[in-house]
PDB file of N, H, CA, C and O in Angstrom:
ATOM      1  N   UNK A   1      -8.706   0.507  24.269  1.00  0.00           N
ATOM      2  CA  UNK A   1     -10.092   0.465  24.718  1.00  0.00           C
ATOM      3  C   UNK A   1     -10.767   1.804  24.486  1.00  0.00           C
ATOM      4  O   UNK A   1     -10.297   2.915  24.731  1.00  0.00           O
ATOM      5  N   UNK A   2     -11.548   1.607  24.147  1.00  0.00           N
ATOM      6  H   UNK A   2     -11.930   0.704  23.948  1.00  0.00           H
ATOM      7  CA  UNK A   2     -12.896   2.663  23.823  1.00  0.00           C
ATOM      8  C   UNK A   2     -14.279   2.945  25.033  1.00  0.00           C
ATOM      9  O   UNK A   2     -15.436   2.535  24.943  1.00  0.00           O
ATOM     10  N   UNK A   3     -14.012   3.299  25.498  1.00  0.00           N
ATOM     11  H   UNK A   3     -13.072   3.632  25.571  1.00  0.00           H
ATOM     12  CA  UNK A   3     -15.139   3.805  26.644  1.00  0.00           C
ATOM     13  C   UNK A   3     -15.796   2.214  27.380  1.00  0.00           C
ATOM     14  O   UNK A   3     -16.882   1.922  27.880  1.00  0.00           O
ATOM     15  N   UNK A   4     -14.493   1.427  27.128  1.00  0.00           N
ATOM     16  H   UNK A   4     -13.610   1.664  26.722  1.00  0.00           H
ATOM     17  CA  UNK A   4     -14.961   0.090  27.868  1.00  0.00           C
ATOM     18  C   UNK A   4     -15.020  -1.042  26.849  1.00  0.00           C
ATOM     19  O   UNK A   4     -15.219  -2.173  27.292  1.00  0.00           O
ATOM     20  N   UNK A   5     -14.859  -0.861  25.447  1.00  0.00           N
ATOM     21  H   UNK A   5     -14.697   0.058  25.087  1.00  0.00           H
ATOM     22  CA  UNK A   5     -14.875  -1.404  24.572  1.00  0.00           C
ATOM     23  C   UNK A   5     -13.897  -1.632  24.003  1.00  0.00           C
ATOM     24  O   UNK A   5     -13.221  -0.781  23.425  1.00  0.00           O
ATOM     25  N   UNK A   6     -13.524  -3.445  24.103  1.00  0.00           N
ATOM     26  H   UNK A   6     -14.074  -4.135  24.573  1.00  0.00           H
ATOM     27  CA  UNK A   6     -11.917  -3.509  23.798  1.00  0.00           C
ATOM     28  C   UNK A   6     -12.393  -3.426  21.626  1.00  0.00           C
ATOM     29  O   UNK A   6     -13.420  -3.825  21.078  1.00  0.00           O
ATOM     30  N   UNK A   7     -11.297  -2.840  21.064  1.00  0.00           N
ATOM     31  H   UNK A   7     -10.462  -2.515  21.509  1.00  0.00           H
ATOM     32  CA  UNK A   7     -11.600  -2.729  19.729  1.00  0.00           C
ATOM     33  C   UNK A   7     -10.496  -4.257  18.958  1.00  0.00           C
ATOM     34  O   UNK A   7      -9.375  -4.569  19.360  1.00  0.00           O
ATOM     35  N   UNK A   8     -11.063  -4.757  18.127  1.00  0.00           N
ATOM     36  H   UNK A   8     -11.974  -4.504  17.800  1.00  0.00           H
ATOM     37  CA  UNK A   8     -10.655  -5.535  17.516  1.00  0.00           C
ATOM     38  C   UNK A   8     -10.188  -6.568  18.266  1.00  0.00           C
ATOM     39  O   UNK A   8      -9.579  -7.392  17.584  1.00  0.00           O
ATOM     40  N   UNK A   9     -10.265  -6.862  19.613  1.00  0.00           N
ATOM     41  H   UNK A   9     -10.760  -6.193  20.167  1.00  0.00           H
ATOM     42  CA  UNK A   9     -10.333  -7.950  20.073  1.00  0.00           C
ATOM     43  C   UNK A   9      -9.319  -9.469  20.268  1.00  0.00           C
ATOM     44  O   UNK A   9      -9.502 -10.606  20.704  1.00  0.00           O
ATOM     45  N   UNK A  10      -8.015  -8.569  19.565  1.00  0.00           N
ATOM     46  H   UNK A  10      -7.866  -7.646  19.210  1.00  0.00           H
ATOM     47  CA  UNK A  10      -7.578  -9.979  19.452  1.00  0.00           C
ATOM     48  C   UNK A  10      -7.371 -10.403  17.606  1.00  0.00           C
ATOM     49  O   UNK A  10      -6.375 -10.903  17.083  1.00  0.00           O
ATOM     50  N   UNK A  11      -8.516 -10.046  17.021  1.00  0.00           N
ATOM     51  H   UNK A  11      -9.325  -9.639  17.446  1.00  0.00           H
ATOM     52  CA  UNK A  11      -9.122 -10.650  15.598  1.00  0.00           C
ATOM     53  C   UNK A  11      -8.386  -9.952  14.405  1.00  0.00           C
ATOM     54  O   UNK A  11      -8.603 -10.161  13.211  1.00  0.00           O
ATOM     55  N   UNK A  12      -7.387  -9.000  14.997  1.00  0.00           N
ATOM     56  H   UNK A  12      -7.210  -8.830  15.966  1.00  0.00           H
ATOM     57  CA  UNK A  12      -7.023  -8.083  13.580  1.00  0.00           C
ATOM     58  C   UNK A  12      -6.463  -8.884  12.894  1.00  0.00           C
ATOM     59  O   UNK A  12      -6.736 -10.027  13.261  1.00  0.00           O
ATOM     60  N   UNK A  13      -5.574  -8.832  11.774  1.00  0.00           N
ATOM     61  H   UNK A  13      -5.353  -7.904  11.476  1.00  0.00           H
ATOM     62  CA  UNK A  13      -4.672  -9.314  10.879  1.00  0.00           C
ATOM     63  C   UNK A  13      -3.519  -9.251  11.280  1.00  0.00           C
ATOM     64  O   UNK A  13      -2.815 -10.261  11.263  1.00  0.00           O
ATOM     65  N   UNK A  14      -2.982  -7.871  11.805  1.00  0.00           N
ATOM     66  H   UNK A  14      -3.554  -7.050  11.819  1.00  0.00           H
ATOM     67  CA  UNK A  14      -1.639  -7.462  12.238  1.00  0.00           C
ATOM     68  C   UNK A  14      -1.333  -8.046  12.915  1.00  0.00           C
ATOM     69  O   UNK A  14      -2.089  -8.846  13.467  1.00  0.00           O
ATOM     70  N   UNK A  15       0.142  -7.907  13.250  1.00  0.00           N
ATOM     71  H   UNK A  15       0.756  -7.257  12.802  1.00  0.00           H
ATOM     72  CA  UNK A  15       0.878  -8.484  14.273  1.00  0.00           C
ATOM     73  C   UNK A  15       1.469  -7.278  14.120  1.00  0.00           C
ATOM     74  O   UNK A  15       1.707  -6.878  12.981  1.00  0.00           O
ATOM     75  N   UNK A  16       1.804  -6.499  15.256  1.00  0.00           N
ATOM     76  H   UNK A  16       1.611  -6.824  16.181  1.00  0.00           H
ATOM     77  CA  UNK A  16       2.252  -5.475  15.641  1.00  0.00           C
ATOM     78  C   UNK A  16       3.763  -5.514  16.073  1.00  0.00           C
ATOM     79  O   UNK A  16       4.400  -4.468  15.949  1.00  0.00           O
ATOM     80  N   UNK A  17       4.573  -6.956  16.716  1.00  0.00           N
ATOM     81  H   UNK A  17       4.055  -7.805  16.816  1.00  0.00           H
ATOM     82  CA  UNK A  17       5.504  -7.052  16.673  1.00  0.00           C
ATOM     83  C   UNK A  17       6.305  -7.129  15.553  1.00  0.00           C
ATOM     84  O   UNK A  17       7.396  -6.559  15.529  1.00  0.00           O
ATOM     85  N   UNK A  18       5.766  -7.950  14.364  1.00  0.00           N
ATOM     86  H   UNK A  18       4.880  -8.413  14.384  1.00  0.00           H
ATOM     87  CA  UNK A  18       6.193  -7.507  12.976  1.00  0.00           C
ATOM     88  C   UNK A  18       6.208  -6.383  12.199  1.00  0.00           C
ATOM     89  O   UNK A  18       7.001  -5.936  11.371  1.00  0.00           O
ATOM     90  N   UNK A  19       5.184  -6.031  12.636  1.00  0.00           N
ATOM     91  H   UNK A  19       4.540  -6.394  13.309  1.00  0.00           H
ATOM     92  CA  UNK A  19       4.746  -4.473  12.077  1.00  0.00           C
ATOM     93  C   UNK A  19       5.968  -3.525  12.427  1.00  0.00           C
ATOM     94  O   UNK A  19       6.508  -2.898  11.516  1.00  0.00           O
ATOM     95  N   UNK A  20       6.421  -3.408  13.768  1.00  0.00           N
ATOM     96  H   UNK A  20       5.983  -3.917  14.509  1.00  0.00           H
ATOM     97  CA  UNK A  20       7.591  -2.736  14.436  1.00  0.00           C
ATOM     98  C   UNK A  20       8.844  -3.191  13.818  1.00  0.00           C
ATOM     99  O   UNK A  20       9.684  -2.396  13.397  1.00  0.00           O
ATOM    100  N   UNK A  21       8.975  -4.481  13.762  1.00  0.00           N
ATOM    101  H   UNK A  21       8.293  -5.128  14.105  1.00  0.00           H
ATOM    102  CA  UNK A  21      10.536  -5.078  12.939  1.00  0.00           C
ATOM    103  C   UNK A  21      10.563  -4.781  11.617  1.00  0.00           C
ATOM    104  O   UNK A  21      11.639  -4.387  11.170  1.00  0.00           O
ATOM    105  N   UNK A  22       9.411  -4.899  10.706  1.00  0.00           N
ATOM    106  H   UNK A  22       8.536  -5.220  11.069  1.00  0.00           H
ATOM    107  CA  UNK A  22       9.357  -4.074   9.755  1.00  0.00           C
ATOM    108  C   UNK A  22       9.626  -2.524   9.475  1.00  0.00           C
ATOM    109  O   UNK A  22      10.271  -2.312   8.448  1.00  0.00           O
ATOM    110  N   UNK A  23       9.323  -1.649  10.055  1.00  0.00           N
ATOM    111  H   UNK A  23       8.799  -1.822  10.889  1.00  0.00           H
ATOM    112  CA  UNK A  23       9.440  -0.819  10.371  1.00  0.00           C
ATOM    113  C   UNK A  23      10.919  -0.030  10.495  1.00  0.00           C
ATOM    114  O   UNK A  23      11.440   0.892   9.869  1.00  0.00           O
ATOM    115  N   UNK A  24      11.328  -0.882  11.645  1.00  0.00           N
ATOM    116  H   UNK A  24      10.904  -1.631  12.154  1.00  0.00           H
ATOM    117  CA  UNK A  24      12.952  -0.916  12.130  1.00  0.00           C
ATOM    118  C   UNK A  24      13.486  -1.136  11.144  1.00  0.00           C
ATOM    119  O   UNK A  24      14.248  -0.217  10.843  1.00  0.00           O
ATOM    120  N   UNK A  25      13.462  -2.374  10.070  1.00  0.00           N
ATOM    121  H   UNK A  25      12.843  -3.120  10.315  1.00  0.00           H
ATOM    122  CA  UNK A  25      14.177  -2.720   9.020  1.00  0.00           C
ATOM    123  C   UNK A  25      14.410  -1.806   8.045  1.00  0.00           C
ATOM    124  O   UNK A  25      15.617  -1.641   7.867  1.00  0.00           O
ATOM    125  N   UNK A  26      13.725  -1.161   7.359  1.00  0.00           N
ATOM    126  H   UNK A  26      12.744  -1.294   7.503  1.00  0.00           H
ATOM    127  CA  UNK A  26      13.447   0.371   6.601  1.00  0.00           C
ATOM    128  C   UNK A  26      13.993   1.168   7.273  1.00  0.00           C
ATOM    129  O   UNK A  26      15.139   1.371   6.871  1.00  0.00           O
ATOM    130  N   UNK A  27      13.761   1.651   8.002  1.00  0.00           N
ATOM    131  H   UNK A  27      12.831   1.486   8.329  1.00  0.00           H
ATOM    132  CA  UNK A  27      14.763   2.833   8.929  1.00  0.00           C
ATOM    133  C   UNK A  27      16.106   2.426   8.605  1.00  0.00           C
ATOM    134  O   UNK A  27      16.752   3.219   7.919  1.00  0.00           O
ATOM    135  N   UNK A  28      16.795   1.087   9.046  1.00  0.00           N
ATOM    136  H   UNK A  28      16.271   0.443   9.603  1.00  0.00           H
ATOM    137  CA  UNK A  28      18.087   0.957   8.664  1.00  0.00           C
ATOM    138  C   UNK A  28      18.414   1.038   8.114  1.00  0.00           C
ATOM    139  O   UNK A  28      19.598   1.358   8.221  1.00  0.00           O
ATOM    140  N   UNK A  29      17.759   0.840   6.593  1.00  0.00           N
ATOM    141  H   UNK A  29      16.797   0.580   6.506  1.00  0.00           H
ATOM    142  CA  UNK A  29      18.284   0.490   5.428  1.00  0.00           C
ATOM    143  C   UNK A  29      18.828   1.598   4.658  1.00  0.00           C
ATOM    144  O   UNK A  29      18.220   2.646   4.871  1.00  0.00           O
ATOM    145  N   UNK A  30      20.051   1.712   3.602  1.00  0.00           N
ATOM    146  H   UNK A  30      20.545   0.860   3.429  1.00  0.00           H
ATOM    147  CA  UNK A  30      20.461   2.782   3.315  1.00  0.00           C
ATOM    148  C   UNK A  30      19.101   3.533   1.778  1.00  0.00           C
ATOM    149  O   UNK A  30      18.979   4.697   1.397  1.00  0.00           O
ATOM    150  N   UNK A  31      18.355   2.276   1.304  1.00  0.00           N
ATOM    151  H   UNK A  31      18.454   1.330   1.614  1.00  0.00           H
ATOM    152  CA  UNK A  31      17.406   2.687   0.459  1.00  0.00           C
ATOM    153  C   UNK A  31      15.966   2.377   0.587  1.00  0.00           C
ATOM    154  O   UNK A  31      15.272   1.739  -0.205  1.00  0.00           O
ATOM    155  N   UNK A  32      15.570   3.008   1.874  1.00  0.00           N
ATOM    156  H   UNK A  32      16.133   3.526   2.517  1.00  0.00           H
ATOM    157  CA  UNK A  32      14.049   2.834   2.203  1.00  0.00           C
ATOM    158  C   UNK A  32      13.034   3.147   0.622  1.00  0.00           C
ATOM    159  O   UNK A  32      13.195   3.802  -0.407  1.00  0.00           O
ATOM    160  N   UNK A  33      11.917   2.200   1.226  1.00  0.00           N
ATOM    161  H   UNK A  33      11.786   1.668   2.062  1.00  0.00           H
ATOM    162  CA  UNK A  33      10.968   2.372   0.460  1.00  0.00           C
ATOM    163  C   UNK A  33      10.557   3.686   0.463  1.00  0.00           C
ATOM    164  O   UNK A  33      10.903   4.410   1.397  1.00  0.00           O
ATOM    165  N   UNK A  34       9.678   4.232  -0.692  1.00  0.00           N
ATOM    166  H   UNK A  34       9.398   3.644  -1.451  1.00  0.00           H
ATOM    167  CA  UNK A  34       8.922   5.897  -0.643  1.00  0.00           C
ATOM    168  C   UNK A  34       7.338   5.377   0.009  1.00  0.00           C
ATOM    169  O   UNK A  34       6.489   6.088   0.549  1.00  0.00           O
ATOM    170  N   UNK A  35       7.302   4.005  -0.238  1.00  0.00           N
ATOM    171  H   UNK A  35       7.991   3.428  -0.677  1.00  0.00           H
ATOM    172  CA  UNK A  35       5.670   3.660   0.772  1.00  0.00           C
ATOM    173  C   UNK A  35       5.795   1.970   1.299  1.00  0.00           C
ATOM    174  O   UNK A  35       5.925   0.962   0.603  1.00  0.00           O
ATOM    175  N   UNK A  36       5.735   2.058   2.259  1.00  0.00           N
ATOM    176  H   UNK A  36       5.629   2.877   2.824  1.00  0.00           H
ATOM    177  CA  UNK A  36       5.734   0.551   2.913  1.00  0.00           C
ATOM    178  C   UNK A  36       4.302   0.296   3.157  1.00  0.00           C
ATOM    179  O   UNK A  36       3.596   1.083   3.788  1.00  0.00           O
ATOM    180  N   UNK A  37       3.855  -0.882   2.619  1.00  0.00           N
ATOM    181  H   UNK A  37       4.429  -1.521   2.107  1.00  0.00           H
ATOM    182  CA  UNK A  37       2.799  -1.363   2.900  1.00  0.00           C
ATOM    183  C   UNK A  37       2.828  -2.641   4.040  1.00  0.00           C
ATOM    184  O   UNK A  37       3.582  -3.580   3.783  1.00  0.00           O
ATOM    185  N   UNK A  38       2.482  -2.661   4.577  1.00  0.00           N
ATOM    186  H   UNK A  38       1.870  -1.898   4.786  1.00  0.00           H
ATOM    187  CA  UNK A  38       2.263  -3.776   5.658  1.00  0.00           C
ATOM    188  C   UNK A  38       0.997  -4.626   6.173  1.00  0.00           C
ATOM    189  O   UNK A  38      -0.001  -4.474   6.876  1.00  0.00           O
ATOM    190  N   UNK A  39       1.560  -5.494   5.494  1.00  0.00           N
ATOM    191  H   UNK A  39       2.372  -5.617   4.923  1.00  0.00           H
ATOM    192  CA  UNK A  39       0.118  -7.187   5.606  1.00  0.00           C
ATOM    193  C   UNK A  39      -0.145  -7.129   4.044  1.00  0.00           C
ATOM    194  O   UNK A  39       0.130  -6.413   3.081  1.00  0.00           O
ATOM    195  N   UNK A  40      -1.011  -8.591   4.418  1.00  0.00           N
ATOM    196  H   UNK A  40      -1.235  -9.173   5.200  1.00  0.00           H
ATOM    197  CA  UNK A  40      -1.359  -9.031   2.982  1.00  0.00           C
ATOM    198  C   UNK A  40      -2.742  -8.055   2.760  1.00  0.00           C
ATOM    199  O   UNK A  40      -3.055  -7.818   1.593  1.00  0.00           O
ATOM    200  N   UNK A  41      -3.209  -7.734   3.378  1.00  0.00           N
ATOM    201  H   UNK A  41      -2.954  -7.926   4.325  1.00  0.00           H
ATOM    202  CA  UNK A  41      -4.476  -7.099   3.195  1.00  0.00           C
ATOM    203  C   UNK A  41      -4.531  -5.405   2.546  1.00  0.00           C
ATOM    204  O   UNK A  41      -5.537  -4.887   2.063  1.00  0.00           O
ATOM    205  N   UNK A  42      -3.206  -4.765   2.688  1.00  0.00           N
ATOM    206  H   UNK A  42      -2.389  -5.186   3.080  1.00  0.00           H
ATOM    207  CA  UNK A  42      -2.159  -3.818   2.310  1.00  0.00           C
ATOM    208  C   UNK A  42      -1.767  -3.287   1.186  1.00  0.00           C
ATOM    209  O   UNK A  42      -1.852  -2.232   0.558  1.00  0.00           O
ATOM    210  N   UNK A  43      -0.986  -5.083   1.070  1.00  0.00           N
ATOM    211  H   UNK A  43      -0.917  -5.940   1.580  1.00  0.00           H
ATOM    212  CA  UNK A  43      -0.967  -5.454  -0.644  1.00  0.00           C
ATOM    213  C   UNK A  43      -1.657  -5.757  -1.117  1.00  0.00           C
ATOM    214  O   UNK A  43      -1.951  -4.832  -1.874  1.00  0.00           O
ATOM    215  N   UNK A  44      -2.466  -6.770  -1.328  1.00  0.00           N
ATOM    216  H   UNK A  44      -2.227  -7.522  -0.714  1.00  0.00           H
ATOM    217  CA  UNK A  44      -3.829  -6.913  -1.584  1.00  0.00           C
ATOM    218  C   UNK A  44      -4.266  -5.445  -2.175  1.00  0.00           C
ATOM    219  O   UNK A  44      -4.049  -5.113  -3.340  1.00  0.00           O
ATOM    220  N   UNK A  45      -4.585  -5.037  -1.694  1.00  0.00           N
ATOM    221  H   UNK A  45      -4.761  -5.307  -0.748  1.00  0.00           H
ATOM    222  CA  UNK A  45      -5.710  -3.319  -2.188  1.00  0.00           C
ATOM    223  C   UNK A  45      -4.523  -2.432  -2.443  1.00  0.00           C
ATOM    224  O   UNK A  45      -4.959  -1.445  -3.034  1.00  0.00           O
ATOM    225  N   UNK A  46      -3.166  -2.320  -2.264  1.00  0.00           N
ATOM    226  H   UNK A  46      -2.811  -3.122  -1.783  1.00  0.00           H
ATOM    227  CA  UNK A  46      -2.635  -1.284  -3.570  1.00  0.00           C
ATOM    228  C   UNK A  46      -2.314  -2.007  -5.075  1.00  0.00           C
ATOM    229  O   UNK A  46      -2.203  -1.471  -6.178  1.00  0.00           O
ATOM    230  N   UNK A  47      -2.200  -3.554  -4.651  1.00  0.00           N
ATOM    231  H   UNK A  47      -2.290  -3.989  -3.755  1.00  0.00           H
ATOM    232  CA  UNK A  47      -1.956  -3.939  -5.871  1.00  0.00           C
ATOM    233  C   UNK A  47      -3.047  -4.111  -7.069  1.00  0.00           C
ATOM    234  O   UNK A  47      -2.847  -4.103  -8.284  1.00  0.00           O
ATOM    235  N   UNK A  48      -4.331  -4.277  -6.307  1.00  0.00           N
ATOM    236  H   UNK A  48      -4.493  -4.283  -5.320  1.00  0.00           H
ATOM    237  CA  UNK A  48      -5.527  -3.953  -7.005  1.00  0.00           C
ATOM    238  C   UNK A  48      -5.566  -2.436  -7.626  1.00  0.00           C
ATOM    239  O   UNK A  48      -5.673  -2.080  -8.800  1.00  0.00           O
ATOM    240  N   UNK A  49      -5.465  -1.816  -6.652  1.00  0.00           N
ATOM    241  H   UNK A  49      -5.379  -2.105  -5.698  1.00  0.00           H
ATOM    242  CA  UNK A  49      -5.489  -0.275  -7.227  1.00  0.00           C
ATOM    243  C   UNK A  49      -5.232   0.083  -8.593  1.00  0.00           C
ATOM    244  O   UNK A  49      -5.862   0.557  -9.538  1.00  0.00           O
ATOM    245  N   UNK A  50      -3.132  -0.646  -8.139  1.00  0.00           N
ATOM    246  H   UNK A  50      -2.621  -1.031  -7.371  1.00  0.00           H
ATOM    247  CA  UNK A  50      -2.872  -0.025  -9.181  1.00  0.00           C
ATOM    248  C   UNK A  50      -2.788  -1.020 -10.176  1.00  0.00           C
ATOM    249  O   UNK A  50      -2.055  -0.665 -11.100  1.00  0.00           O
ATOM    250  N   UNK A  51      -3.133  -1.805 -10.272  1.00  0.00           N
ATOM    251  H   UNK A  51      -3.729  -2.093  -9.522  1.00  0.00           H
ATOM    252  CA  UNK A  51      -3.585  -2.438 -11.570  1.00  0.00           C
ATOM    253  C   UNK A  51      -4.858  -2.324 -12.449  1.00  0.00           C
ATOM    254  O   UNK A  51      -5.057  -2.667 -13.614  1.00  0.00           O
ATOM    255  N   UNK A  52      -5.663  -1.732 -11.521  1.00  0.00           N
ATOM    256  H   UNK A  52      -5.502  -1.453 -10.574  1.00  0.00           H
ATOM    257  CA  UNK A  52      -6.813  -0.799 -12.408  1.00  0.00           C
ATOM    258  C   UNK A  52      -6.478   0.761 -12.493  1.00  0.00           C
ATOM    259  O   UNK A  52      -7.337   1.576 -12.831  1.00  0.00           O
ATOM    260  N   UNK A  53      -5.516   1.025 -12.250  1.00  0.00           N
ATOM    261  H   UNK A  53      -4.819   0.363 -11.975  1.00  0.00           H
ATOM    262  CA  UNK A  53      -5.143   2.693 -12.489  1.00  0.00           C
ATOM    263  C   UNK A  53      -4.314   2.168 -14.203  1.00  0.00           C
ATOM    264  O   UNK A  53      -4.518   2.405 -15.393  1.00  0.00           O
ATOM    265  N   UNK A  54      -3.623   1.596 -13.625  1.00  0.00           N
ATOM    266  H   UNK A  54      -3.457   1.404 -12.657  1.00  0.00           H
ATOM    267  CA  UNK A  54      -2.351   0.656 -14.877  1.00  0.00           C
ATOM    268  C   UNK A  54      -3.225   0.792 -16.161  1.00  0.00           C
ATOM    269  O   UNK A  54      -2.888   1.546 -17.073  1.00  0.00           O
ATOM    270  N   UNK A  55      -4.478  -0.041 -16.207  1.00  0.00           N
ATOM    271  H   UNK A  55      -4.752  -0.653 -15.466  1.00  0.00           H
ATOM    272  CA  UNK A  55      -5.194  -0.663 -17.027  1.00  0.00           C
ATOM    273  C   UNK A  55      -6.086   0.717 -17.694  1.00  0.00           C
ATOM    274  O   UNK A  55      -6.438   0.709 -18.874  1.00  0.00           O
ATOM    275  N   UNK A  56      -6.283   1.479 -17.085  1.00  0.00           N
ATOM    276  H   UNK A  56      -5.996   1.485 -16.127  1.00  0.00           H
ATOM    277  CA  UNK A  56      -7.270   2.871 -17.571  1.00  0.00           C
ATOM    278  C   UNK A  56      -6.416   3.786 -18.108  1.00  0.00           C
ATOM    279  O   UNK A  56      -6.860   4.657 -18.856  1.00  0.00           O
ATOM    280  N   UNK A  57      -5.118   3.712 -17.808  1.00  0.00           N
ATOM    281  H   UNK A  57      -4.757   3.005 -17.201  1.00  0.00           H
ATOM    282  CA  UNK A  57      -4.104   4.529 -18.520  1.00  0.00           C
ATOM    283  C   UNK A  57      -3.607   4.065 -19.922  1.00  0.00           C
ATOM    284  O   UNK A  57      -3.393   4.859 -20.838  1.00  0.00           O
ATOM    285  N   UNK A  58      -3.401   2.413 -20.037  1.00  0.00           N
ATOM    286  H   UNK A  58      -3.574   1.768 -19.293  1.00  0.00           H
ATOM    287  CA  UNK A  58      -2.991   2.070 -20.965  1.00  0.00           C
ATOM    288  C   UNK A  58      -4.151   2.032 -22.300  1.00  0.00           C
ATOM    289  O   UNK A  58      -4.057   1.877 -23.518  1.00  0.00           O
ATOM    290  N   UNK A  59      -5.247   2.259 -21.349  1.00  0.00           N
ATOM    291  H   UNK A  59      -5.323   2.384 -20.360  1.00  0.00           H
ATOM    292  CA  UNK A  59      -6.808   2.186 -22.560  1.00  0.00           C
ATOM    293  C   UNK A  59      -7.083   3.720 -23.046  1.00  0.00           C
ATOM    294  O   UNK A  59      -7.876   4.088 -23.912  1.00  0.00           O
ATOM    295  N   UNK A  60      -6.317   4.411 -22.347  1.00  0.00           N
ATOM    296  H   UNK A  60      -5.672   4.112 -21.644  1.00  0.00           H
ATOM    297  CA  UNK A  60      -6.188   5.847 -23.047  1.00  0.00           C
ATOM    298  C   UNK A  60      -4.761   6.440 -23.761  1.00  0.00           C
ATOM    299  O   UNK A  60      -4.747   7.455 -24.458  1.00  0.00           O
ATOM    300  N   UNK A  61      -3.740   5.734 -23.497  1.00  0.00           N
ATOM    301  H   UNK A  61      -3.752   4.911 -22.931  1.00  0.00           H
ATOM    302  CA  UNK A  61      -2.401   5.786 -23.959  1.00  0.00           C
ATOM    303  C   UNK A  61      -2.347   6.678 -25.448  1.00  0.00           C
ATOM    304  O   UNK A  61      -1.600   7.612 -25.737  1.00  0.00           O
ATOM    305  N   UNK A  62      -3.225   6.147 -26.117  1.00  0.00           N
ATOM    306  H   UNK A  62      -3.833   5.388 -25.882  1.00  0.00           H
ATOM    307  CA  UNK A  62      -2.994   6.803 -27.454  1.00  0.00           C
ATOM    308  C   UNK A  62      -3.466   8.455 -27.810  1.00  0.00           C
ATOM    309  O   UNK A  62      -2.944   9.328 -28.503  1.00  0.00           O
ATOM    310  N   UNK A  63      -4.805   8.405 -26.912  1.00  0.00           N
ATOM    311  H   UNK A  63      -5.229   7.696 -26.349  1.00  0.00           H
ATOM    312  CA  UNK A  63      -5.354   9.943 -26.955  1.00  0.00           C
ATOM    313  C   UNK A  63      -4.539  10.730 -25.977  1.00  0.00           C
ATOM    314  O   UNK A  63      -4.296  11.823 -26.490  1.00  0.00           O
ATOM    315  N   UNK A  64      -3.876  10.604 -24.465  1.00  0.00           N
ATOM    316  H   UNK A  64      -4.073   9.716 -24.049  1.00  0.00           H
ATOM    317  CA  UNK A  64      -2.690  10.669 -23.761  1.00  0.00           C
ATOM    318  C   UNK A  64      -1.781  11.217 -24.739  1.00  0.00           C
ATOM    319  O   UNK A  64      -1.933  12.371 -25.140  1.00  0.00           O
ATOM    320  N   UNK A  65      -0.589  10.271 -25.269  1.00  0.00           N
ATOM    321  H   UNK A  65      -0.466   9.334 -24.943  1.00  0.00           H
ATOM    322  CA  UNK A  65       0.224  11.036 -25.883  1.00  0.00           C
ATOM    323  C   UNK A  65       0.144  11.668 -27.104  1.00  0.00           C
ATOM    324  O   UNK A  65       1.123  12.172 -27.654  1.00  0.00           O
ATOM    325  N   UNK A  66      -1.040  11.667 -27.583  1.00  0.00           N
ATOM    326  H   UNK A  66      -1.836  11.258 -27.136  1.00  0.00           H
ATOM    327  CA  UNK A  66      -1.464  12.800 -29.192  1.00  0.00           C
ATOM    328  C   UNK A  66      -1.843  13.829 -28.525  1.00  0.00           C
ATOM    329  O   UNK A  66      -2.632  14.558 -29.127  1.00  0.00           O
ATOM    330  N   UNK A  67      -1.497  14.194 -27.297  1.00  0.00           N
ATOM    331  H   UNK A  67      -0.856  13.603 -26.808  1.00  0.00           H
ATOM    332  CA  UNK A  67      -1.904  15.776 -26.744  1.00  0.00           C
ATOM    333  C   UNK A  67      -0.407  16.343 -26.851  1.00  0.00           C
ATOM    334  O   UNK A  67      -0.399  17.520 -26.492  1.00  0.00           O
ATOM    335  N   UNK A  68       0.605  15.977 -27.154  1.00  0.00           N
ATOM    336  H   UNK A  68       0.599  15.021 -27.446  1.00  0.00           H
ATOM    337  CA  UNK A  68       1.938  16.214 -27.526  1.00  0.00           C
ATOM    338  C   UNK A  68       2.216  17.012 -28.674  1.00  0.00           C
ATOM    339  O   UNK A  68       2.031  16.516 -29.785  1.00  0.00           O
ATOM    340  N   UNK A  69       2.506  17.824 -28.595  1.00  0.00           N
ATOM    341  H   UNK A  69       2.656  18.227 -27.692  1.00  0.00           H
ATOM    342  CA  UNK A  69       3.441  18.382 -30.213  1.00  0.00           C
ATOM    343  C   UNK A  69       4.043  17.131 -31.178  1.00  0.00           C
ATOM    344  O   UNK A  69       4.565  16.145 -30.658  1.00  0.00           O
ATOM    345  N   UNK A  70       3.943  17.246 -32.296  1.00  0.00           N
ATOM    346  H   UNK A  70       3.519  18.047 -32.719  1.00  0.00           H
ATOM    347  CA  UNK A  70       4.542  16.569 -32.537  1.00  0.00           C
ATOM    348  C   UNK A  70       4.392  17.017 -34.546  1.00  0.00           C
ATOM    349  O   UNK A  70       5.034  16.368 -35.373  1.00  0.00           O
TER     350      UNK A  70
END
């Protein structure tokens, strides 16, 4: 609550008990992730990301590696 103002109401996406078992699960594991994303909304927008990072790299690929000796 916020100065009387409950925030998100109920309405988020998360589930916070998953969020925690998730969480827990990685910790155990002997090869944690380097970034855990959590919810579809998560994945959603890194997988967008990086599929337009992906896509701007591969449209420069050629001027990219002719900065090489060669």
């Amino acid at each position: 609550m916020l100065q009387g103002i409950q925030l998100g109401a109920g309405q988020e996406a998360g589930d916070p008990v998953k969020a925690a078992e998730a969480v827990i699960k990685v910790v155990e594991t002997t090869k944690p992730p380097l970034r855990l994303l959590l919810g579809q909304q998560a994945y959603d927008a890194a997988t967008y990301k990086f599929n337009n990072m992906l896509a701007s790299i591969e449209q420069w690929k050629e001027t990219t590696i002719n900065a090489d000796y060669k």
